[in-house]
OpenMM code with the backbone's topology and positions (N, CA, C; nanometers):
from openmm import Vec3, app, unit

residues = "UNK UNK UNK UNK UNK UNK UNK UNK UNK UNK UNK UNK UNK UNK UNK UNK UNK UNK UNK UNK UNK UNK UNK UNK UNK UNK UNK UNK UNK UNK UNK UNK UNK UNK UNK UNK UNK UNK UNK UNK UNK UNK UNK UNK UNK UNK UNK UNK UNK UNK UNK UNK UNK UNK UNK UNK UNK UNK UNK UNK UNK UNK UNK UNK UNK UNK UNK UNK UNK UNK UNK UNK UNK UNK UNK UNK UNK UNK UNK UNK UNK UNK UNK UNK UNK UNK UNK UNK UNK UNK UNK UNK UNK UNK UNK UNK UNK UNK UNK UNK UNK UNK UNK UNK UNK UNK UNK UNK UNK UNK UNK UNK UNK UNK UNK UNK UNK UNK UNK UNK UNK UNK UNK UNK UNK UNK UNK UNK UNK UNK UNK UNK UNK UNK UNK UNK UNK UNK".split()
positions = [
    Vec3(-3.0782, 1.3107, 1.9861),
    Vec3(-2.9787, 1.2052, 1.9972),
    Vec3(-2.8613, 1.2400, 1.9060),
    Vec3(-2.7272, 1.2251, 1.9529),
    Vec3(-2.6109, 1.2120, 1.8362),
    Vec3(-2.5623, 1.0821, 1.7833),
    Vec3(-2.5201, 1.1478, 1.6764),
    Vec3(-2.5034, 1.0421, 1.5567),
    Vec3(-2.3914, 1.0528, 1.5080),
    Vec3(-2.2645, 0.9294, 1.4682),
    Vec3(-2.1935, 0.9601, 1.4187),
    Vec3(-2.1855, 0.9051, 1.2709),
    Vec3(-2.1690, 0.9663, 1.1816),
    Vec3(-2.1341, 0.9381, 1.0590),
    Vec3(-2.0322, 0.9145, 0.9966),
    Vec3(-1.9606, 0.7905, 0.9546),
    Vec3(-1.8247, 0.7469, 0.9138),
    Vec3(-1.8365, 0.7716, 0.7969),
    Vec3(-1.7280, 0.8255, 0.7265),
    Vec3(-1.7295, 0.8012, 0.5812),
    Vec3(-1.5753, 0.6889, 0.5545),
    Vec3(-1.5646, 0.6319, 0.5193),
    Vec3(-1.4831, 0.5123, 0.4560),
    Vec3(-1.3794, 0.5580, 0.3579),
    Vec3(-1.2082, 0.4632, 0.3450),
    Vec3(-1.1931, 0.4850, 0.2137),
    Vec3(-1.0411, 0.3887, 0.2509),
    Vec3(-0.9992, 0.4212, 0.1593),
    Vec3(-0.8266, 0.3238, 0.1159),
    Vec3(-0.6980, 0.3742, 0.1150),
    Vec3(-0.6129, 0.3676, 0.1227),
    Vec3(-0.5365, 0.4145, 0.1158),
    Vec3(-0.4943, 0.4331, -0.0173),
    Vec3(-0.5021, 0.3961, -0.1549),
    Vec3(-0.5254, 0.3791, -0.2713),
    Vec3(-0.6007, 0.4907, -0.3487),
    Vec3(-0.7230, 0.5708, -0.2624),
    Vec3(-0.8199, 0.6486, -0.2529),
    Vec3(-0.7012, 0.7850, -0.2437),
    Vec3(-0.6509, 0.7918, -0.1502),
    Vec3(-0.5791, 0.9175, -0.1046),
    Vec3(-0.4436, 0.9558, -0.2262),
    Vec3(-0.4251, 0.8180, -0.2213),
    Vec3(-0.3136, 0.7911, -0.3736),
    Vec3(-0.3763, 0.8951, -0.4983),
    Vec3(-0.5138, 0.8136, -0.5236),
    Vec3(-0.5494, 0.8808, -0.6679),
    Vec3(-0.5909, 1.0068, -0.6400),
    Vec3(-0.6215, 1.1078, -0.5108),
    Vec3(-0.6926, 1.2166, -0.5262),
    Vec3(-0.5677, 1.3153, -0.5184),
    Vec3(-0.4258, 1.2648, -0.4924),
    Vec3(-0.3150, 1.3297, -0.5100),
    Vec3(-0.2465, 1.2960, -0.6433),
    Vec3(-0.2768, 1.1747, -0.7123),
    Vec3(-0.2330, 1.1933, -0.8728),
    Vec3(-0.1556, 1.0632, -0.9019),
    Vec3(-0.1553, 0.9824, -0.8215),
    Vec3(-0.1117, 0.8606, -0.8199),
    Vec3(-0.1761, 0.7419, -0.8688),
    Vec3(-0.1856, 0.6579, -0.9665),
    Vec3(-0.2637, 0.6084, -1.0333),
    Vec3(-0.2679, 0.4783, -0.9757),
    Vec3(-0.3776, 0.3847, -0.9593),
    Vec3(-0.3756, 0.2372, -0.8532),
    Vec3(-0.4793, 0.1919, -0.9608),
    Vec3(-0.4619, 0.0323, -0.9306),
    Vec3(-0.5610, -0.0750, -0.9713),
    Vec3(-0.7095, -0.0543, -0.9087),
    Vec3(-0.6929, 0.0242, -0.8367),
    Vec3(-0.8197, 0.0271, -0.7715),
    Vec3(-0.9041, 0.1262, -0.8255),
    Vec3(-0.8522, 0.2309, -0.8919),
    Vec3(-0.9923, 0.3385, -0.9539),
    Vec3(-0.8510, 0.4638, -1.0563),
    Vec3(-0.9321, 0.5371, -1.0791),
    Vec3(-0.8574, 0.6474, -1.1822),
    Vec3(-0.8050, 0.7339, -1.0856),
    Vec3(-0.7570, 0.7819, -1.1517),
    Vec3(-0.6583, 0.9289, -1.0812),
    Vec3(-0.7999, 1.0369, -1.0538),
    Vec3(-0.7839, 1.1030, -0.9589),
    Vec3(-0.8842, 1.2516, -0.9205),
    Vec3(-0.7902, 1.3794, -1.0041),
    Vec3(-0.8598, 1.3978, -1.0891),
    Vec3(-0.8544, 1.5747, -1.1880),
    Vec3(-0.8595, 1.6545, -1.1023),
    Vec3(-0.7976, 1.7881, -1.0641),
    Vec3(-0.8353, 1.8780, -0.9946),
    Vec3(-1.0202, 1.8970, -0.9977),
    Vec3(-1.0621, 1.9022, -1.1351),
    Vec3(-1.2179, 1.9551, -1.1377),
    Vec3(-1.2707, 1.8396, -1.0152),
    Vec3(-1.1960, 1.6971, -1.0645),
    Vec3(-1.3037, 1.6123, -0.9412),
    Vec3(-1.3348, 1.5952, -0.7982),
    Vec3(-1.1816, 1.6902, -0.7554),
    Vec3(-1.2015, 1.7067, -0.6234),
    Vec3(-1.2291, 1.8588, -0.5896),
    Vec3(-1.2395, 1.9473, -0.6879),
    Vec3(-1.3162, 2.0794, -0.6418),
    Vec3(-1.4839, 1.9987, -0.6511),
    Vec3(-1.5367, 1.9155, -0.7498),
    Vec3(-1.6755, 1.9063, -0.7386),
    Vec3(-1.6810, 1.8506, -0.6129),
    Vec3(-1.6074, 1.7158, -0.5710),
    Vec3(-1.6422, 1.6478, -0.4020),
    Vec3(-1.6187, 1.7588, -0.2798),
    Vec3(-1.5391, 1.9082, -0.3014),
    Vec3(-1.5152, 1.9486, -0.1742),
    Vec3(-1.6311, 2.0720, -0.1957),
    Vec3(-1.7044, 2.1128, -0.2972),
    Vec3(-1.7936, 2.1740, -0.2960),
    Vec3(-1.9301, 2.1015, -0.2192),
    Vec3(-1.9377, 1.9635, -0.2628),
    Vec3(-2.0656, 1.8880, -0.2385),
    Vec3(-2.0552, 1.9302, -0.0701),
    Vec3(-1.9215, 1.8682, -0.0677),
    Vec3(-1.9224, 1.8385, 0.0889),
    Vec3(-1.9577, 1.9641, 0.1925),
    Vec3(-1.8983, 2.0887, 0.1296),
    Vec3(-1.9088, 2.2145, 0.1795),
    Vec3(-2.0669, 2.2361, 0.1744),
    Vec3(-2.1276, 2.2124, 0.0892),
    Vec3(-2.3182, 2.2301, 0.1183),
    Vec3(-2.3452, 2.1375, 0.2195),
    Vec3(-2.3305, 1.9883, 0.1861),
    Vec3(-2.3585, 1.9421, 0.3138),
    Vec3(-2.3615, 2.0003, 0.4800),
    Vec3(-2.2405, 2.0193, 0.5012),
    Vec3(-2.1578, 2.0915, 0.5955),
    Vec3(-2.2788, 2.2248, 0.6320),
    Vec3(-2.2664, 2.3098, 0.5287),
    Vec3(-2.3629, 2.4501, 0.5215),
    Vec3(-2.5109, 2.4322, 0.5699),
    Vec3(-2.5448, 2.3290, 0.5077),
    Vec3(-2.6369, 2.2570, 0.5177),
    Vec3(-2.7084, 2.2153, 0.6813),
    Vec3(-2.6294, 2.1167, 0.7087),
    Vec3(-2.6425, 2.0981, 0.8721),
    Vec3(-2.5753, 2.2137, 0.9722),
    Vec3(-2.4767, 2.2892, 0.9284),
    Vec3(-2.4770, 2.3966, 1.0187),
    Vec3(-2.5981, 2.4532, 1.0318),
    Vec3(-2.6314, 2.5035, 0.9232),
    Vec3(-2.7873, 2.5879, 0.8940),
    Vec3(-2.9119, 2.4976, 0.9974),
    Vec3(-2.9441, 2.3699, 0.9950),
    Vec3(-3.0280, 2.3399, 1.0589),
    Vec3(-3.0300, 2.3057, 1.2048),
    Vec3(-2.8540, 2.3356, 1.2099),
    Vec3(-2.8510, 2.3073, 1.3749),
    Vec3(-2.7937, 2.1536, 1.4148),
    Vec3(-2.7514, 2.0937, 1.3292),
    Vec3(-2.7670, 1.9709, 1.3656),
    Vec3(-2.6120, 1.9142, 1.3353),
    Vec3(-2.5029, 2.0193, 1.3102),
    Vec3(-2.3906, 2.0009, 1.2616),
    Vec3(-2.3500, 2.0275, 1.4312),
    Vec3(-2.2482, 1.9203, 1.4814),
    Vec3(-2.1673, 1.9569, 1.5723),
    Vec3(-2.0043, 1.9586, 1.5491),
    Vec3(-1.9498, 1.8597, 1.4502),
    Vec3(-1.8253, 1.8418, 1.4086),
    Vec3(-1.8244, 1.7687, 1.2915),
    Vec3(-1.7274, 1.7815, 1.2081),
    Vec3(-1.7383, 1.6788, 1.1069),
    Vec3(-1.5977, 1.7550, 1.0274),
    Vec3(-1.4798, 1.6692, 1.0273),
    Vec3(-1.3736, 1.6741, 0.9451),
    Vec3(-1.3086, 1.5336, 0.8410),
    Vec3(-1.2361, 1.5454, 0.7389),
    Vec3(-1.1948, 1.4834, 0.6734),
    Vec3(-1.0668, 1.4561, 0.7536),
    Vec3(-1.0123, 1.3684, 0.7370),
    Vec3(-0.8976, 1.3328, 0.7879),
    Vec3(-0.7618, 1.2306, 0.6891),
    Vec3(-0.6491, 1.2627, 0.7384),
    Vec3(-0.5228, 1.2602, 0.6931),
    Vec3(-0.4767, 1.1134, 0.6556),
    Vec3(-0.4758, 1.1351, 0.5251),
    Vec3(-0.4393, 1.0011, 0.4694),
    Vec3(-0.3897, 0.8518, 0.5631),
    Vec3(-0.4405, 0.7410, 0.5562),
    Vec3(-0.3851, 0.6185, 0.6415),
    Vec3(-0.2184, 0.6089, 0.6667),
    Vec3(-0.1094, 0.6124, 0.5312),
    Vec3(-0.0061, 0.5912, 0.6013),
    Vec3(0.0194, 0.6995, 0.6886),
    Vec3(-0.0456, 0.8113, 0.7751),
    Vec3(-0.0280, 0.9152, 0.8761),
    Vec3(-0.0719, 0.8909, 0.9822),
    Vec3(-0.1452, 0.7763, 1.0044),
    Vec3(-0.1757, 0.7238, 1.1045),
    Vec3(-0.0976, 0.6769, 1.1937),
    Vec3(-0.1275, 0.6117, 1.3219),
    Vec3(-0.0221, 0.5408, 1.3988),
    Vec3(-0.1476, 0.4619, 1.4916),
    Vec3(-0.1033, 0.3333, 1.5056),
    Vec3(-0.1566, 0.2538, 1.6005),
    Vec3(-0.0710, 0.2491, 1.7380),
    Vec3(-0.1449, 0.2865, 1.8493),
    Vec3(-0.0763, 0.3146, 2.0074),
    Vec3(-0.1745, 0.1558, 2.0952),
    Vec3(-0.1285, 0.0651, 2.0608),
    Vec3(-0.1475, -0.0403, 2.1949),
    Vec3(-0.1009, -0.0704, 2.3457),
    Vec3(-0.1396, 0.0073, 2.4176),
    Vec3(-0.0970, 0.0527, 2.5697),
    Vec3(0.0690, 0.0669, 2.6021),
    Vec3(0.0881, -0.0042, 2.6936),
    Vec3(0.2370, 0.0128, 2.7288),
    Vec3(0.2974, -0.0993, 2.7356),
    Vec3(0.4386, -0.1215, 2.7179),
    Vec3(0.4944, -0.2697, 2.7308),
    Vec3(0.6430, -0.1538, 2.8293),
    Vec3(0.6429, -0.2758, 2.9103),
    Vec3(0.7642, -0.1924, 3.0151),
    Vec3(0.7312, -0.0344, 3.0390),
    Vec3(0.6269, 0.0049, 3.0467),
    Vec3(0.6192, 0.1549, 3.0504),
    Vec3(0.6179, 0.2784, 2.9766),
    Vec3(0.6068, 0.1858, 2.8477),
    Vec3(0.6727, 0.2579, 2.6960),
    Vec3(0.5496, 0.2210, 2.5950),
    Vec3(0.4768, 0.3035, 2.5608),
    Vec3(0.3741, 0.3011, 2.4588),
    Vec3(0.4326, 0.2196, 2.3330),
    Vec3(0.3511, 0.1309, 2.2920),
    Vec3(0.3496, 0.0087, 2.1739),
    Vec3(0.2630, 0.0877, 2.0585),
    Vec3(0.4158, 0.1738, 1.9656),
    Vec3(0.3564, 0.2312, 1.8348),
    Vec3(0.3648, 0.1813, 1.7637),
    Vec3(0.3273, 0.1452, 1.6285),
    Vec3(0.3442, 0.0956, 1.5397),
    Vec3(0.2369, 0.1912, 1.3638),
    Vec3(0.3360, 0.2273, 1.2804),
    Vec3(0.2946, 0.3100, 1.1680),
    Vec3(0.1576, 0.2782, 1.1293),
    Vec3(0.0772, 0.3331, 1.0284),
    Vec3(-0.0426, 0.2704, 0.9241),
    Vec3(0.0142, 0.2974, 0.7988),
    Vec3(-0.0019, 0.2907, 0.6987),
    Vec3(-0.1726, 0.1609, 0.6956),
    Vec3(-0.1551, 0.0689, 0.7516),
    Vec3(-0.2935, 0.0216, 0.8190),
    Vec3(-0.2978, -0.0484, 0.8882),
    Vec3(-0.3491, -0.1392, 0.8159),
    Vec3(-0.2261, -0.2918, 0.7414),
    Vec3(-0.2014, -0.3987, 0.6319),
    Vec3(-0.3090, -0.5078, 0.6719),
    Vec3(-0.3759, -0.5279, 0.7870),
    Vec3(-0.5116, -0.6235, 0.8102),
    Vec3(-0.6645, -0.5622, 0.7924),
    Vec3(-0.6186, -0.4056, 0.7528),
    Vec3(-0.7939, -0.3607, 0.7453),
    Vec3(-0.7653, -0.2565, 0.5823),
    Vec3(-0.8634, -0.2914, 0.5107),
    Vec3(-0.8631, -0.2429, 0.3891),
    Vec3(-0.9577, -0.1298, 0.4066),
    Vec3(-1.0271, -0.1365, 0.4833),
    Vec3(-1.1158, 0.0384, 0.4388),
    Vec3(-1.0575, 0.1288, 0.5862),
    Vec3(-1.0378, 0.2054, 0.6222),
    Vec3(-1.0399, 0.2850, 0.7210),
    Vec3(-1.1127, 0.3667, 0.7233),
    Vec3(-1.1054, 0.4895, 0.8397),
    Vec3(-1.2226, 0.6033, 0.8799),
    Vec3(-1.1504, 0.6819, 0.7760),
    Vec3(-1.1971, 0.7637, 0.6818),
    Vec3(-1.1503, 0.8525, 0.6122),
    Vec3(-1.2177, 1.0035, 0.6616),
    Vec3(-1.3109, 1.0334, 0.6830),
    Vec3(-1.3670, 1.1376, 0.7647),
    Vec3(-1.5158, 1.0925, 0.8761),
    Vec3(-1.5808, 1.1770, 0.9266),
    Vec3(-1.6771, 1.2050, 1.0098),
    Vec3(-1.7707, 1.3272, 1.0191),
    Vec3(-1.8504, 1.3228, 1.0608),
    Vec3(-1.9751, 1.4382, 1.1079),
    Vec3(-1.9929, 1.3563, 1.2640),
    Vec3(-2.0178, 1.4277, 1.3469),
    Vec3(-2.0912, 1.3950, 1.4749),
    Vec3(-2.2023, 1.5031, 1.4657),
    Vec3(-2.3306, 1.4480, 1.4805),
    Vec3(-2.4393, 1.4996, 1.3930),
    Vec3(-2.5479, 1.5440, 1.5856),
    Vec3(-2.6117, 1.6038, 1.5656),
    Vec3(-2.7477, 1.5862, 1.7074),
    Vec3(-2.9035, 1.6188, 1.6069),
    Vec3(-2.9480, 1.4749, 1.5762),
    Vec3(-3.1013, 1.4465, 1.4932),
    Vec3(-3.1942, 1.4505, 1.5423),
    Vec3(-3.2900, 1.4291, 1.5399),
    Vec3(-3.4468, 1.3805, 1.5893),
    Vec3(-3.4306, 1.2523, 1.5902),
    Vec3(-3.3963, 1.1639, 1.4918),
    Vec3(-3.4166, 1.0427, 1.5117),
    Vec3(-3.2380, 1.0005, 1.4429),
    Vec3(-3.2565, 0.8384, 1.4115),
    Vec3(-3.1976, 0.7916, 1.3275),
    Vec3(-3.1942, 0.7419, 1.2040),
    Vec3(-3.3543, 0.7973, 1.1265),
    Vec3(-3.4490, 0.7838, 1.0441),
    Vec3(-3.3505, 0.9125, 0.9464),
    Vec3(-3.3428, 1.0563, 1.0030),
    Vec3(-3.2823, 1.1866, 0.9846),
    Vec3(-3.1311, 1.1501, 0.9468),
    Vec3(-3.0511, 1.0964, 1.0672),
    Vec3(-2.9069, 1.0910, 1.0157),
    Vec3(-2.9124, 0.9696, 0.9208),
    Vec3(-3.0020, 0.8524, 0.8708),
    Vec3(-2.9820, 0.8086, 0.7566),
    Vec3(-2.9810, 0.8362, 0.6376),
    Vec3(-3.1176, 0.9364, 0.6823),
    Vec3(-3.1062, 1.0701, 0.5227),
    Vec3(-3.0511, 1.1327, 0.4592),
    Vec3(-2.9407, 1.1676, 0.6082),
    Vec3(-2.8182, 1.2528, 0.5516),
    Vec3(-2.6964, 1.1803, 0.5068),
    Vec3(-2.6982, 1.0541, 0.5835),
    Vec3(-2.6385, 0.9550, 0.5302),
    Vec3(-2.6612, 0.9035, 0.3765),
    Vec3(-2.7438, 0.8914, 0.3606),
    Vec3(-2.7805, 0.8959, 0.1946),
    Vec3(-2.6966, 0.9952, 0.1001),
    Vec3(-2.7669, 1.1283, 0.1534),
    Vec3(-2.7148, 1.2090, 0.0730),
    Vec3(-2.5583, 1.2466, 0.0687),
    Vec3(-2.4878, 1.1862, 0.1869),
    Vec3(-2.3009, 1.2046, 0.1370),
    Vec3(-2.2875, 1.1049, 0.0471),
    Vec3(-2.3569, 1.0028, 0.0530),
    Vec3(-2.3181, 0.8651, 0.0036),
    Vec3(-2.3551, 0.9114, -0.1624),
    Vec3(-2.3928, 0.9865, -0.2002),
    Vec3(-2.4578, 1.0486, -0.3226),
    Vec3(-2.3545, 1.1451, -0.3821),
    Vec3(-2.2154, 1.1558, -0.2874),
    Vec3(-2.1154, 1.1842, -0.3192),
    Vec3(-2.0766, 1.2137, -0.4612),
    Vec3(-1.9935, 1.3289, -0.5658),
    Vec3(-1.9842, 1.2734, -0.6771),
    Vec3(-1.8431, 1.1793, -0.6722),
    Vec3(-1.8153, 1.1036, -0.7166),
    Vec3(-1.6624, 1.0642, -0.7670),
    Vec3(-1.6767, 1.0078, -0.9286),
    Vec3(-1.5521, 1.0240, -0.9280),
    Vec3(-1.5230, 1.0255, -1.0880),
    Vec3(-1.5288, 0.8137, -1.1156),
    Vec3(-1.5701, 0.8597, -1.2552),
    Vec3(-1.6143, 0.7448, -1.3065),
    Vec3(-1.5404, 0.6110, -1.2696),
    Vec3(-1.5721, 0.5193, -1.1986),
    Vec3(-1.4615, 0.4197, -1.2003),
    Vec3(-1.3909, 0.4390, -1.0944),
    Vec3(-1.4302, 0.5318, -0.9741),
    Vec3(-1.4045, 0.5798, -0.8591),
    Vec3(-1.4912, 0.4738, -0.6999),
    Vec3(-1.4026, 0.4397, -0.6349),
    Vec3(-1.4455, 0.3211, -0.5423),
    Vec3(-1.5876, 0.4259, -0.4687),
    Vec3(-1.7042, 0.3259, -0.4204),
    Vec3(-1.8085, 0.4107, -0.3704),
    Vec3(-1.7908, 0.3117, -0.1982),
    Vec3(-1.8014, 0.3643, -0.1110),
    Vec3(-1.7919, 0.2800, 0.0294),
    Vec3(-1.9698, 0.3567, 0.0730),
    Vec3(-2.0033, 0.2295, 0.1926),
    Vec3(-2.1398, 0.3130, 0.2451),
    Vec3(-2.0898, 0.4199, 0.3684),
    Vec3(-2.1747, 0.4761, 0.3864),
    Vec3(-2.1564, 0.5588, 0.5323),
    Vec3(-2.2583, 0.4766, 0.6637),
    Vec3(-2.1519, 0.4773, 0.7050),
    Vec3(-2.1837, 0.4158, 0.8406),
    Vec3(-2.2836, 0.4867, 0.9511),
    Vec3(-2.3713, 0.5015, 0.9695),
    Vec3(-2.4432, 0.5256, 1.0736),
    Vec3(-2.4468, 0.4766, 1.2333),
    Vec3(-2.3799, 0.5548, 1.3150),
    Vec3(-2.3197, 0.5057, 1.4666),
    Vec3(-2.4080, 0.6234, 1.5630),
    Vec3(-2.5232, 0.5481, 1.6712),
    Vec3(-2.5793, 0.6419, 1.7356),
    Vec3(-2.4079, 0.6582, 1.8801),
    Vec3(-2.4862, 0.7742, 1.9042),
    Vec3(-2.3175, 0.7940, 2.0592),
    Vec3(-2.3994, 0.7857, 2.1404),
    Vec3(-2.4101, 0.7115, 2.2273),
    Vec3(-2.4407, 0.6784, 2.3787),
    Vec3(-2.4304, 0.8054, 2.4694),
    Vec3(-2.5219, 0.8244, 2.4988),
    Vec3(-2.5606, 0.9221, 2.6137),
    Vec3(-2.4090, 0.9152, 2.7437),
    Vec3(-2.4358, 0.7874, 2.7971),
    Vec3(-2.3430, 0.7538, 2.9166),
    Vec3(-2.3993, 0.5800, 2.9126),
    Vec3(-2.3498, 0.5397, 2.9959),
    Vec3(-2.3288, 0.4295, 3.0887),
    Vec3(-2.4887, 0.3769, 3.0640),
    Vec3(-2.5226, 0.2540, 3.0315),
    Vec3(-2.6498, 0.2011, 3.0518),
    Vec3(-2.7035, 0.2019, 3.2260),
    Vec3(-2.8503, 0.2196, 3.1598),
    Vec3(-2.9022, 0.2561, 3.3407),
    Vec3(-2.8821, 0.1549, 3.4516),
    Vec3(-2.8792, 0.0092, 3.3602),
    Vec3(-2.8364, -0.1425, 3.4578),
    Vec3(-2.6817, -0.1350, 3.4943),
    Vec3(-2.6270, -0.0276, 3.4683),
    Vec3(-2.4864, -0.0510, 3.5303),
    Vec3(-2.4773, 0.0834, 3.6526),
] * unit.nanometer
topology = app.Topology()
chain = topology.addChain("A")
for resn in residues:
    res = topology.addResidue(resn, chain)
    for name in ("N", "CA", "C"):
        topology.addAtom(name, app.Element.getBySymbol(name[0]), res)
């Protein structure tokens, strides 16, 4: 079965790991984000090695975002992020293929075991199975 794994974060988050200091946690030291991109790189190594890694990237700070709500007159409805009604966003992913969902919680554990620096916001990881297709009653 696949699994997707959310990892969470703020826009505040992306602030301090570039050197920008917020109410919300300390600034990231270079050492603190070589220790989080090492962790992450075993992880990564990790499930490649067992087979069970299909994708999994970090992704580009919230104000880089853009919200696209269909078309009005024929013309796509953009509008910038952060997106000012939701405080955590997707900050990265793994799309995982487990044995169970027992497995991608495990591994879920272990990102969540993340290091960050002291006084550094901790979010959970989300555990999302992906649907095969279409339920069989439809």
């Amino acid at each position: 079965m696949k699994y997707m794994l959310m990892i969470l974060g703020r826009q505040s988050d992306y602030d301090a790991m570039s050197g920008t200091k917020s109410a919300d946690g300390p600034v990231w030291t270079e050492a603190d984000l070589k220790t989080m991109f090492e962790f992450m790189g075993a992880v990564n190594n990790d499930l490649a090695e067992s087979g069970e890694l299909i994708d999994g990237q970090g992704l580009a700070e919230p104000s880089q975002a853009r919200l696209v709500n269909g078309t009005r007159d024929g013309q796509p409805v953009v509008s910038d992020g952060p997106y000012g009604e939701t405080k955590e966003v997707l900050a990265g992913y793994w799309v995982l293929e487990c044995e169970s969902i027992d497995r991608a919680t495990e591994i879920a554990a272990r990102v969540g075991d993340c290091p960050v620096p002291e006084g550094a916001a901790r979010y959970p990881v989300v555990v999302h199975p992906i649907a095969d297709g279409p339920p069989a009653d439809v």
